[in-house]
PDB file of N, CA, C and O in Angstrom:
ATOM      1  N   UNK A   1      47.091  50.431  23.153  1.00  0.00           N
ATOM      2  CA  UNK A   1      47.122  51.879  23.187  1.00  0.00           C
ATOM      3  C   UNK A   1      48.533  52.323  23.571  1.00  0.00           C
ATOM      4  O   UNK A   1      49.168  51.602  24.341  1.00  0.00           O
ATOM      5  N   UNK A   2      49.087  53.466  23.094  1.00  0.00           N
ATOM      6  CA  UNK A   2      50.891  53.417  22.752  1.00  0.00           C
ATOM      7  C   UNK A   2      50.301  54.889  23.982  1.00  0.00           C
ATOM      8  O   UNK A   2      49.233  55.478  24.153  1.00  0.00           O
ATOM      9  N   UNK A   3      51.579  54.966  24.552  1.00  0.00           N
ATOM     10  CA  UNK A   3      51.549  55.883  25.522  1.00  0.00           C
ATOM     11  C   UNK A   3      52.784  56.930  25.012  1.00  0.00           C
ATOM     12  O   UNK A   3      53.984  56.699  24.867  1.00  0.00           O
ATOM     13  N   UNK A   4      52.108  58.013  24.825  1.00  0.00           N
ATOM     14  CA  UNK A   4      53.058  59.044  24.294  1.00  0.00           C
ATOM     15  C   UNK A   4      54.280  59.452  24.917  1.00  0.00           C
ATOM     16  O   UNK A   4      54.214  59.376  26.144  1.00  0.00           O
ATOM     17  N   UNK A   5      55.341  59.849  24.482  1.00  0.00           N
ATOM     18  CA  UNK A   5      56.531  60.148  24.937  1.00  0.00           C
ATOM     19  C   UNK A   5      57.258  61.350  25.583  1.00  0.00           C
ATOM     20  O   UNK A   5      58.347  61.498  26.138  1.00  0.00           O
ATOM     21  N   UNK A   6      55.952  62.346  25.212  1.00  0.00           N
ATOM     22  CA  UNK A   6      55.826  63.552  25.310  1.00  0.00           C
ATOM     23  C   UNK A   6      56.011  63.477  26.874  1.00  0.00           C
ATOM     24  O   UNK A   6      56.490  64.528  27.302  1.00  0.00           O
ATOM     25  N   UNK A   7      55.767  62.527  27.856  1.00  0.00           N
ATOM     26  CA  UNK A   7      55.678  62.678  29.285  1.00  0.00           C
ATOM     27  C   UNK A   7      57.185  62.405  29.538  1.00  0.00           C
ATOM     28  O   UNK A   7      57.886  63.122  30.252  1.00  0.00           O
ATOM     29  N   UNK A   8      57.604  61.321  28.894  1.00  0.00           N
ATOM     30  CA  UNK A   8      58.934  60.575  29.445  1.00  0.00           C
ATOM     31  C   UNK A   8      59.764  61.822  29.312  1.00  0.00           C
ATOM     32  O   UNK A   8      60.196  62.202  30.401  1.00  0.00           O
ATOM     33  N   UNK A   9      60.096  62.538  28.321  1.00  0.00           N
ATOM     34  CA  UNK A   9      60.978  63.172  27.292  1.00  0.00           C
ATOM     35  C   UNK A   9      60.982  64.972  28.458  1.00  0.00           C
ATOM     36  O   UNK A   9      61.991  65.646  28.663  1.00  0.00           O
ATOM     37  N   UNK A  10      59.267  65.355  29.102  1.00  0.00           N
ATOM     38  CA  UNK A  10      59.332  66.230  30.232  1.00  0.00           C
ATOM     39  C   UNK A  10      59.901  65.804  31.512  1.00  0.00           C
ATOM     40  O   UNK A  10      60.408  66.675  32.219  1.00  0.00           O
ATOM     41  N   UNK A  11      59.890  64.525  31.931  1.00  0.00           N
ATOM     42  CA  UNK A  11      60.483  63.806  33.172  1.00  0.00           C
ATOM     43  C   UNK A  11      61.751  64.292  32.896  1.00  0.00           C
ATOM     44  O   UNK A  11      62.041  65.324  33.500  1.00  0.00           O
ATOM     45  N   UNK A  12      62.675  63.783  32.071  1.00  0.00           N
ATOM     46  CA  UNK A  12      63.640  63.715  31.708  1.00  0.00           C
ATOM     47  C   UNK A  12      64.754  64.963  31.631  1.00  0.00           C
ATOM     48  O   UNK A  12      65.963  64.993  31.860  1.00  0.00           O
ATOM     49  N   UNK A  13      64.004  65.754  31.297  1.00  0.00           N
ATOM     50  CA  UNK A  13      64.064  67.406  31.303  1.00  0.00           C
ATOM     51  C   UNK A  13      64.220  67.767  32.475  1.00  0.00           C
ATOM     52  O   UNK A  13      65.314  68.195  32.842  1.00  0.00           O
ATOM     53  N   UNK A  14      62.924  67.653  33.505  1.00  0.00           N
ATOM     54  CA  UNK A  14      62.833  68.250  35.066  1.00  0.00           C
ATOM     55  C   UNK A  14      64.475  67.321  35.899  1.00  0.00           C
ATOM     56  O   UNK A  14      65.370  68.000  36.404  1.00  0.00           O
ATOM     57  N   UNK A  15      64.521  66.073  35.871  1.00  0.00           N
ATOM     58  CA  UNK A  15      65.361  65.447  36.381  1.00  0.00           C
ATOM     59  C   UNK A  15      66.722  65.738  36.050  1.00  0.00           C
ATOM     60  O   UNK A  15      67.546  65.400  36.899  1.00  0.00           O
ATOM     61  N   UNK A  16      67.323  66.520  34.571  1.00  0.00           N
ATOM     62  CA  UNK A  16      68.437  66.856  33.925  1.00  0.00           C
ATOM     63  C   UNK A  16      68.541  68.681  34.664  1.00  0.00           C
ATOM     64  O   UNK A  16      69.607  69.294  34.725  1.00  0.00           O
ATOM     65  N   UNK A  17      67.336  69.190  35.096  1.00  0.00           N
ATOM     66  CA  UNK A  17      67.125  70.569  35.359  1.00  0.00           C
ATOM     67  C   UNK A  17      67.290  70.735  36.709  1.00  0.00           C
ATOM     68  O   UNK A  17      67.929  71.706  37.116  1.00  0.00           O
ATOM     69  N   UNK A  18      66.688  69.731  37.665  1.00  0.00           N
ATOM     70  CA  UNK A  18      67.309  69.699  38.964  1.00  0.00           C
ATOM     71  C   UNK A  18      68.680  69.576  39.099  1.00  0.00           C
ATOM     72  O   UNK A  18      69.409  70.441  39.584  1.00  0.00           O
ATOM     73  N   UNK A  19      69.035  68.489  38.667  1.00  0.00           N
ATOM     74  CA  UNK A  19      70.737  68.144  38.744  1.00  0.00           C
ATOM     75  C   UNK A  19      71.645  69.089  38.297  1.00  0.00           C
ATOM     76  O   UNK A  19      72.822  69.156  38.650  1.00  0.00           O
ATOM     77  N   UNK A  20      71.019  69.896  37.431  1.00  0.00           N
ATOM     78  CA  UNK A  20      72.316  70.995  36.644  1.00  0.00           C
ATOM     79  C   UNK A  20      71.801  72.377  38.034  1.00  0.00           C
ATOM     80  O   UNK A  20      72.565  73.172  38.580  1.00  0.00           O
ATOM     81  N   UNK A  21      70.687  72.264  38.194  1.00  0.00           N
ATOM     82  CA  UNK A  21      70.725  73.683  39.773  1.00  0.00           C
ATOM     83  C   UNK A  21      71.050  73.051  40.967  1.00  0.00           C
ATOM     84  O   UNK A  21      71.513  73.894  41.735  1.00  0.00           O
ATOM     85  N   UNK A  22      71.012  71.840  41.514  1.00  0.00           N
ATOM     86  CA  UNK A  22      71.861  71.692  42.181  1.00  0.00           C
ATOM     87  C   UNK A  22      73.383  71.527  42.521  1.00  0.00           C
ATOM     88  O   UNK A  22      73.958  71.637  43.604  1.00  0.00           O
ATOM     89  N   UNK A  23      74.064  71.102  40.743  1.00  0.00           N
ATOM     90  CA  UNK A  23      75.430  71.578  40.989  1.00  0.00           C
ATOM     91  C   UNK A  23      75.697  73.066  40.782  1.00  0.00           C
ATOM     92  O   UNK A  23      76.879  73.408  40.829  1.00  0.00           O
ATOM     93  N   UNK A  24      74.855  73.916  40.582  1.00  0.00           N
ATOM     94  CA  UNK A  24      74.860  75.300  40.759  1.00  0.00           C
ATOM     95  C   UNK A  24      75.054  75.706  41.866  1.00  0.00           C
ATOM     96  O   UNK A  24      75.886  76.591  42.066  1.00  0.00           O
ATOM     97  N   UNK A  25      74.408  75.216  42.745  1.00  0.00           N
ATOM     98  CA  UNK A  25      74.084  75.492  44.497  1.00  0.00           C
ATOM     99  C   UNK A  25      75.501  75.129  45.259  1.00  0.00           C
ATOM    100  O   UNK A  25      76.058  75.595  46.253  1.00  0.00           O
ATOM    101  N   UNK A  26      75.791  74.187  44.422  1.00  0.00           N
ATOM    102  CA  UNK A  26      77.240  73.869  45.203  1.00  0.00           C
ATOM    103  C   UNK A  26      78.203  72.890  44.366  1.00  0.00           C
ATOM    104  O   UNK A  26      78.286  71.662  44.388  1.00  0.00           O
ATOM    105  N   UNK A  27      78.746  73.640  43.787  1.00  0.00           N
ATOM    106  CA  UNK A  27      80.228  73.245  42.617  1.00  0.00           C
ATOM    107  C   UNK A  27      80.969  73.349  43.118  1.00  0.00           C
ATOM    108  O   UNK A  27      81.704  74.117  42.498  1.00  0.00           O
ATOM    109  N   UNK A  28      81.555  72.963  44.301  1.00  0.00           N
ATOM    110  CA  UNK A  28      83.244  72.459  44.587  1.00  0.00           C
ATOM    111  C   UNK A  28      82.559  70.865  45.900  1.00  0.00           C
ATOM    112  O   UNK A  28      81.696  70.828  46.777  1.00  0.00           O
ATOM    113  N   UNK A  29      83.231  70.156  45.507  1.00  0.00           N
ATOM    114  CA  UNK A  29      82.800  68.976  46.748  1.00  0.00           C
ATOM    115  C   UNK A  29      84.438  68.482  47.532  1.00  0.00           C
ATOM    116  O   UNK A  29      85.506  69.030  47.259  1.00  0.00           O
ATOM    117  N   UNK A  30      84.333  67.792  48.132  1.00  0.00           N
ATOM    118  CA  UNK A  30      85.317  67.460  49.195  1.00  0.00           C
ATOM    119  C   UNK A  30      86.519  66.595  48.520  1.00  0.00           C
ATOM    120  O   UNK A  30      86.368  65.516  47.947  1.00  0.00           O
ATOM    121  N   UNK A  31      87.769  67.309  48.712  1.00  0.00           N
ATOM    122  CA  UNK A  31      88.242  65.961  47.757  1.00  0.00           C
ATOM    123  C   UNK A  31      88.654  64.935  48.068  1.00  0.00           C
ATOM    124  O   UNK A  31      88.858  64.807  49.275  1.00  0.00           O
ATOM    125  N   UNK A  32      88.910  63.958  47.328  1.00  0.00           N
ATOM    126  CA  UNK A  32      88.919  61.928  47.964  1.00  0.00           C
ATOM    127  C   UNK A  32      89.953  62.025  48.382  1.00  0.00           C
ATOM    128  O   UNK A  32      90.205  61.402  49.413  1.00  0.00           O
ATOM    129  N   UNK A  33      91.026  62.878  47.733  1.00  0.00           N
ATOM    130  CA  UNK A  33      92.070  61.771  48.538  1.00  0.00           C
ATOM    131  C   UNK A  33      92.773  62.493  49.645  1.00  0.00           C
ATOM    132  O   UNK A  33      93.901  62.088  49.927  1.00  0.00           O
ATOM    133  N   UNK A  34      92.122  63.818  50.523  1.00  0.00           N
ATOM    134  CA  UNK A  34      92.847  64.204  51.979  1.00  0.00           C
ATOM    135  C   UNK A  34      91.544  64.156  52.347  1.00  0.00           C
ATOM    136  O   UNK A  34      91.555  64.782  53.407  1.00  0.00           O
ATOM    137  N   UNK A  35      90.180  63.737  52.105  1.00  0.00           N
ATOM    138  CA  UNK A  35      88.849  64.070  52.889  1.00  0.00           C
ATOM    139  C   UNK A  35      88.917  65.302  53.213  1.00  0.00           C
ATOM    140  O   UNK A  35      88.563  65.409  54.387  1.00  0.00           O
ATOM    141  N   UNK A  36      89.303  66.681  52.587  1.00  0.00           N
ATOM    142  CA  UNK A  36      88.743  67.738  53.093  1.00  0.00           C
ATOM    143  C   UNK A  36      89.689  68.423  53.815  1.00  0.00           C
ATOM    144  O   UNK A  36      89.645  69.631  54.043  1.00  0.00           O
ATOM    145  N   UNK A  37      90.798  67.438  54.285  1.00  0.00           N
ATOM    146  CA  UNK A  37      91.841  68.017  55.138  1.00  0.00           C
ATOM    147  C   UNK A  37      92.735  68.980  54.822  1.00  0.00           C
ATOM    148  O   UNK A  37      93.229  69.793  55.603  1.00  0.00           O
ATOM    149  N   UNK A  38      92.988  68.844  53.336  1.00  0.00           N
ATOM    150  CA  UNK A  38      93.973  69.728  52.609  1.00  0.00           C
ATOM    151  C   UNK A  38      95.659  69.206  52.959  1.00  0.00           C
ATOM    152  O   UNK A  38      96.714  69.641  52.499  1.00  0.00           O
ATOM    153  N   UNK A  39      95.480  68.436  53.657  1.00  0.00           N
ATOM    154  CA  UNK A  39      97.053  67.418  54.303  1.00  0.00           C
ATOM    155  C   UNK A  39      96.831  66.484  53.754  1.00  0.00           C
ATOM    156  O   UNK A  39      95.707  66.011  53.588  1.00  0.00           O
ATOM    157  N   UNK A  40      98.048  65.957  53.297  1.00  0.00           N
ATOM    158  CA  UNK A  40      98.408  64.282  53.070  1.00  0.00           C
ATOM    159  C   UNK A  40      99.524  63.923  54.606  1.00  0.00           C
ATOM    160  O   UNK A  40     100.529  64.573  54.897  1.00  0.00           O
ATOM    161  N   UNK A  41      98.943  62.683  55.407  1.00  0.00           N
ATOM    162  CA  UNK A  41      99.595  62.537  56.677  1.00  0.00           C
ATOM    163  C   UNK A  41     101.279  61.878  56.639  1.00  0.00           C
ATOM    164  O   UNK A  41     101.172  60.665  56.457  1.00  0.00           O
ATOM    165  N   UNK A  42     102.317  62.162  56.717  1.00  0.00           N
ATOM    166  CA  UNK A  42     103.609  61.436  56.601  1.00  0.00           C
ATOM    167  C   UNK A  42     103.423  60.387  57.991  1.00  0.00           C
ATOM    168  O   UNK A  42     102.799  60.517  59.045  1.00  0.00           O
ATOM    169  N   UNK A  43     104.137  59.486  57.526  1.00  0.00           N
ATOM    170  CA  UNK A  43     104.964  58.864  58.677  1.00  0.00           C
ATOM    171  C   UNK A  43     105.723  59.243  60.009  1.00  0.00           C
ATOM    172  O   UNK A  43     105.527  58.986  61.197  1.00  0.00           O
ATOM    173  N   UNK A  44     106.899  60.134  59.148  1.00  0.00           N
ATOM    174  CA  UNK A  44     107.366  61.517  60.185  1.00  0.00           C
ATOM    175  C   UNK A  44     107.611  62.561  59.399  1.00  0.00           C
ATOM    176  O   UNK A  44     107.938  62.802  58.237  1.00  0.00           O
ATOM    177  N   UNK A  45     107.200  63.434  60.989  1.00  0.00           N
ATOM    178  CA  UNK A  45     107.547  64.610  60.090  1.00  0.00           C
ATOM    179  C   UNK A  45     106.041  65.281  60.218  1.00  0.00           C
ATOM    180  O   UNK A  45     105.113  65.017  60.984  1.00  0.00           O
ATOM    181  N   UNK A  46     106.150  66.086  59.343  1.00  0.00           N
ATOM    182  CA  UNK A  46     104.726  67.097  59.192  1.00  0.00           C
ATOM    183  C   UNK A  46     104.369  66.777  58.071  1.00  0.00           C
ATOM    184  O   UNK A  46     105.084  66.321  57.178  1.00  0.00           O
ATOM    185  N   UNK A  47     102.481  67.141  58.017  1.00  0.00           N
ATOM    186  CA  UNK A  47     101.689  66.496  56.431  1.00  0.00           C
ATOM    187  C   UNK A  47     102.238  67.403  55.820  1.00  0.00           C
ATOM    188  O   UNK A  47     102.715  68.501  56.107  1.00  0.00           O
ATOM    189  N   UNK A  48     102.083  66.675  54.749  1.00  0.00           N
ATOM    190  CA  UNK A  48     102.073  67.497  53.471  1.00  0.00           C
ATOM    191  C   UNK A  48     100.905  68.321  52.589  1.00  0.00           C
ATOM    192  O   UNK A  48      99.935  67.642  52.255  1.00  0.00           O
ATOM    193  N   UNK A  49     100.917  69.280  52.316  1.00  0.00           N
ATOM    194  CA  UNK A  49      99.521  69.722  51.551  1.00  0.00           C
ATOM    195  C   UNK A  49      99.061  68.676  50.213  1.00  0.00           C
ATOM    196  O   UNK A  49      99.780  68.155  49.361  1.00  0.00           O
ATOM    197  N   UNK A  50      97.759  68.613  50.383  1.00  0.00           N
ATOM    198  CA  UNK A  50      97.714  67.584  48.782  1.00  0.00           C
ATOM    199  C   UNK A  50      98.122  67.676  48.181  1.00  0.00           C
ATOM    200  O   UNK A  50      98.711  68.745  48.341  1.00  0.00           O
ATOM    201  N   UNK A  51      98.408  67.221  47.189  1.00  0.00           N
ATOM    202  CA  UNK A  51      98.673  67.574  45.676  1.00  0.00           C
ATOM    203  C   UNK A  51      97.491  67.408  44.419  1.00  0.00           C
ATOM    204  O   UNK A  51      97.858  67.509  43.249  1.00  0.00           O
ATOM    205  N   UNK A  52      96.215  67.177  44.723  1.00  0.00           N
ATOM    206  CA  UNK A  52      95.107  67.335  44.445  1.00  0.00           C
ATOM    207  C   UNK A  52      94.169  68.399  44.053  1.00  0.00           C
ATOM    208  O   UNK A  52      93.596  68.825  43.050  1.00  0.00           O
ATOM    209  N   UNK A  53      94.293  68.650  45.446  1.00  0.00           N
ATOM    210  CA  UNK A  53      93.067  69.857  46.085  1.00  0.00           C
ATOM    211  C   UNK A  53      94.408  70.943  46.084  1.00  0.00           C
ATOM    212  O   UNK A  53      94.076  72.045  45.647  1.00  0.00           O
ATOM    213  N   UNK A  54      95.436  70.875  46.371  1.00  0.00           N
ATOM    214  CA  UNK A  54      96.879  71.820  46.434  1.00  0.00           C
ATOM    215  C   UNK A  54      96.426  72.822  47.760  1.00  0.00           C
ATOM    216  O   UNK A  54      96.399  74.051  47.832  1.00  0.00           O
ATOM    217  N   UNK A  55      96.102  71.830  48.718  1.00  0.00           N
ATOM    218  CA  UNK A  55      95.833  72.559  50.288  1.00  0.00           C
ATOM    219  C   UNK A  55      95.001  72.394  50.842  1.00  0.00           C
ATOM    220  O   UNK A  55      94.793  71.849  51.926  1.00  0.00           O
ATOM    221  N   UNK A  56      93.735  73.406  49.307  1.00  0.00           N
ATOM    222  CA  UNK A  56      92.518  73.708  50.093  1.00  0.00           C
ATOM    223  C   UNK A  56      91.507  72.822  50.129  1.00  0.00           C
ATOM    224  O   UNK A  56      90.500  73.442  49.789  1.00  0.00           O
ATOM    225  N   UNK A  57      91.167  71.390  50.424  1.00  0.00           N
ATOM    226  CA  UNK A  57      90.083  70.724  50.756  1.00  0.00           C
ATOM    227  C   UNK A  57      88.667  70.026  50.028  1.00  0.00           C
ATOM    228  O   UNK A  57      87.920  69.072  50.249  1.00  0.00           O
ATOM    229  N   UNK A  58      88.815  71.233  48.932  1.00  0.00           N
ATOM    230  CA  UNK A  58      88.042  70.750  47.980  1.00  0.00           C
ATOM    231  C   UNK A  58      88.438  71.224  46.515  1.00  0.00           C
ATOM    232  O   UNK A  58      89.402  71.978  46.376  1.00  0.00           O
ATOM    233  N   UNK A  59      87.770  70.829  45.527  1.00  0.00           N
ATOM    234  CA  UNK A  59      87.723  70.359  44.153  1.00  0.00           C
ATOM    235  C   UNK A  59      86.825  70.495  43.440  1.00  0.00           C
ATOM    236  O   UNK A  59      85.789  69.885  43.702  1.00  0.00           O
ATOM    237  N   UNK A  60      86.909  71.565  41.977  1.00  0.00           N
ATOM    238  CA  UNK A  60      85.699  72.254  41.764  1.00  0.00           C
ATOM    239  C   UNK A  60      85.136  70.701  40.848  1.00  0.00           C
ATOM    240  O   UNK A  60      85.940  70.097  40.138  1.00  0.00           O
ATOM    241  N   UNK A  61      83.686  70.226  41.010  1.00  0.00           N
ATOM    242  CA  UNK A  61      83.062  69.160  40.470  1.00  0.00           C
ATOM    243  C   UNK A  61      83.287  69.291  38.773  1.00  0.00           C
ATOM    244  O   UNK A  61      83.785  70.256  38.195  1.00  0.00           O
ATOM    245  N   UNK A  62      82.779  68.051  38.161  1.00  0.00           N
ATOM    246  CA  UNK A  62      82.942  68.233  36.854  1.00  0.00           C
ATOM    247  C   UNK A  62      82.086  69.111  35.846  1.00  0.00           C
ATOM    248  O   UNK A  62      82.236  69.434  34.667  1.00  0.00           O
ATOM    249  N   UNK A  63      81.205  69.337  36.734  1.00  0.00           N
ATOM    250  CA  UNK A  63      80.315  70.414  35.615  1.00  0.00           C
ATOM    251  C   UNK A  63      80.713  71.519  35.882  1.00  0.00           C
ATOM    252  O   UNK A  63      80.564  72.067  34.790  1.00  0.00           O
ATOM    253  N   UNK A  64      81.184  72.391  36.650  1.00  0.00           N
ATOM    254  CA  UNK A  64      81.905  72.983  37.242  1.00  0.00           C
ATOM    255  C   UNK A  64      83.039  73.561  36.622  1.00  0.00           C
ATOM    256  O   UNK A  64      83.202  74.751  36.353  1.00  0.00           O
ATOM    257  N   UNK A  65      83.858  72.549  36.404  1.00  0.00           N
ATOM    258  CA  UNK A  65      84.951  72.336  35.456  1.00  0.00           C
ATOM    259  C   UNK A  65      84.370  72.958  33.855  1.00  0.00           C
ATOM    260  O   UNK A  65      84.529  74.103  33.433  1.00  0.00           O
ATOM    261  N   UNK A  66      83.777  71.993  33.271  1.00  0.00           N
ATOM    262  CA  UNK A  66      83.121  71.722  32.405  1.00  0.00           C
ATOM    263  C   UNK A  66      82.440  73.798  31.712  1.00  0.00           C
ATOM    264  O   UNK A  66      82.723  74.559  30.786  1.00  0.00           O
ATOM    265  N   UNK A  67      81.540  73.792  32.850  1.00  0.00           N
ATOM    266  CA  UNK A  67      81.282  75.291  32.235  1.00  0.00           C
ATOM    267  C   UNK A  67      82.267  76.386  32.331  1.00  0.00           C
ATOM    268  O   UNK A  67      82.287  77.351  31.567  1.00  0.00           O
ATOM    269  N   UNK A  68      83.049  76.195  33.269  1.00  0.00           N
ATOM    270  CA  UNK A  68      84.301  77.152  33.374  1.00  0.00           C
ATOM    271  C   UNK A  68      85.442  77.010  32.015  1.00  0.00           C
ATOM    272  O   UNK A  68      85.865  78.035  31.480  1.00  0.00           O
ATOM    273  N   UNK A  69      85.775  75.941  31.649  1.00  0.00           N
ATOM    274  CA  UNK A  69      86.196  75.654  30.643  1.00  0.00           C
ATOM    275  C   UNK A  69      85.280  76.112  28.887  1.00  0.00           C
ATOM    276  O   UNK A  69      85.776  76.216  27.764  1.00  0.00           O
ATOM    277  N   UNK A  70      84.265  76.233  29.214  1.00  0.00           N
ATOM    278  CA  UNK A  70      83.410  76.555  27.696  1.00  0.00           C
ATOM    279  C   UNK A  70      83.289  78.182  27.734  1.00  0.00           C
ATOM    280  O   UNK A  70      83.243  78.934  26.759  1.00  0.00           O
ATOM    281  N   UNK A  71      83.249  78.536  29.155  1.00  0.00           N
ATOM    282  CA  UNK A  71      83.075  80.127  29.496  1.00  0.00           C
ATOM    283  C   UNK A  71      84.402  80.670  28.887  1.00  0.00           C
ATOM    284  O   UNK A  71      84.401  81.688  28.196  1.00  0.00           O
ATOM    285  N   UNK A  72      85.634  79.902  29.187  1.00  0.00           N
ATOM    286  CA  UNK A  72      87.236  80.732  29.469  1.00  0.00           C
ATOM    287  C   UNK A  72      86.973  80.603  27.442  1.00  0.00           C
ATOM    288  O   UNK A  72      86.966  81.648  26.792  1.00  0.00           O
ATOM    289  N   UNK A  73      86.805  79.366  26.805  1.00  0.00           N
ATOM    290  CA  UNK A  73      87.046  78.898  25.658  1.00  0.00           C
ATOM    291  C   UNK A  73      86.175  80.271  24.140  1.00  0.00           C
ATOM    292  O   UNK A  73      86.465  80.699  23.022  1.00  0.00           O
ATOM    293  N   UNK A  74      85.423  80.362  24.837  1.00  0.00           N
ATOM    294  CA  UNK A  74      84.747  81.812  24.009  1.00  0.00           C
ATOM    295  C   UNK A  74      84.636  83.042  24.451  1.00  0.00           C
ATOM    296  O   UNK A  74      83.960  83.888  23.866  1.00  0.00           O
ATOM    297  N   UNK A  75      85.384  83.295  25.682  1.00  0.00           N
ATOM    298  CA  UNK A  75      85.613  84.701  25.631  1.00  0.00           C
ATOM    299  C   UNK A  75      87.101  84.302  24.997  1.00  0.00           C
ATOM    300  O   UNK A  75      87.535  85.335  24.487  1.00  0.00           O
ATOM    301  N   UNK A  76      87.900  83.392  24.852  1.00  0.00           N
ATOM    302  CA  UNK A  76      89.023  83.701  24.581  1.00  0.00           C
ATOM    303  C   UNK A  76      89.115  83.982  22.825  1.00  0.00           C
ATOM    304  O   UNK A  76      89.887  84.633  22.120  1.00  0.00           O
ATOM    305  N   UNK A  77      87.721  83.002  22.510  1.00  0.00           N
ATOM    306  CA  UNK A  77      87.734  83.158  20.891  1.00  0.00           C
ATOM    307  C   UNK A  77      87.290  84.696  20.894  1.00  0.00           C
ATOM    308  O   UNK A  77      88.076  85.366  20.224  1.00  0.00           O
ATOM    309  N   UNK A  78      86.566  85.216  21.287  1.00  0.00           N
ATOM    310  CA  UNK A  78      86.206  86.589  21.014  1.00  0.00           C
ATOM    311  C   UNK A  78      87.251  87.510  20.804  1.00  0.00           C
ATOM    312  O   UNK A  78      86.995  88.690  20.568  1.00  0.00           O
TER     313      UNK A  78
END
C-alpha cells in the first residue's frame, strides 16, 4: 500500500512557512567576525570599527538580503 505524498509535500510547506516567519521576526543576526561588538581589537592603539557589519554589530541575514534585493529590483523596473 503506497502512502500518498500529499502529507510529505504539506510537511514540507508548514516547515518552509515557519522558517520564512521566523526570519521575518528577526532579519539582522550578530555578525561573526566582531561578535556583535562592532570593533575589530588592535594590538595598540584603539579598535577599529568592522569592516563587515561597518560598526553596527549586526548583518542583515540572507533572506533578508535576498527580499530586499527583489523588492529594490522591481520597483526599480517599474
Amino acid at each position: 500500500m503506497d502512502t500518498p505524498a500529499i502529507p510529505a509535500l504539506a510537511i514540507l510547506a508548514l516547515i518552509t512557512l515557519g522558517y520564512l516567519l521566523r526570519r521575518a521576526a528577526r532579519p539582522f543576526k550578530t555578525c561573526r567576525h566582531c561578535h556583535g561588538m562592532g570593533r575589530i581589537p588592535r594590538r595598540v592603539g584603539r579598535p577599529k570599527p568592522c569592516r563587515h557589519c561597518h560598526g553596527h554589530g549586526i548583518r542583515p541575514r540572507l533572506t533578508h538580503r535576498a527580499a530586499r534585493t527583489t523588492r529594490r529590483t522591481y520597483h526599480d523596473a517599474r
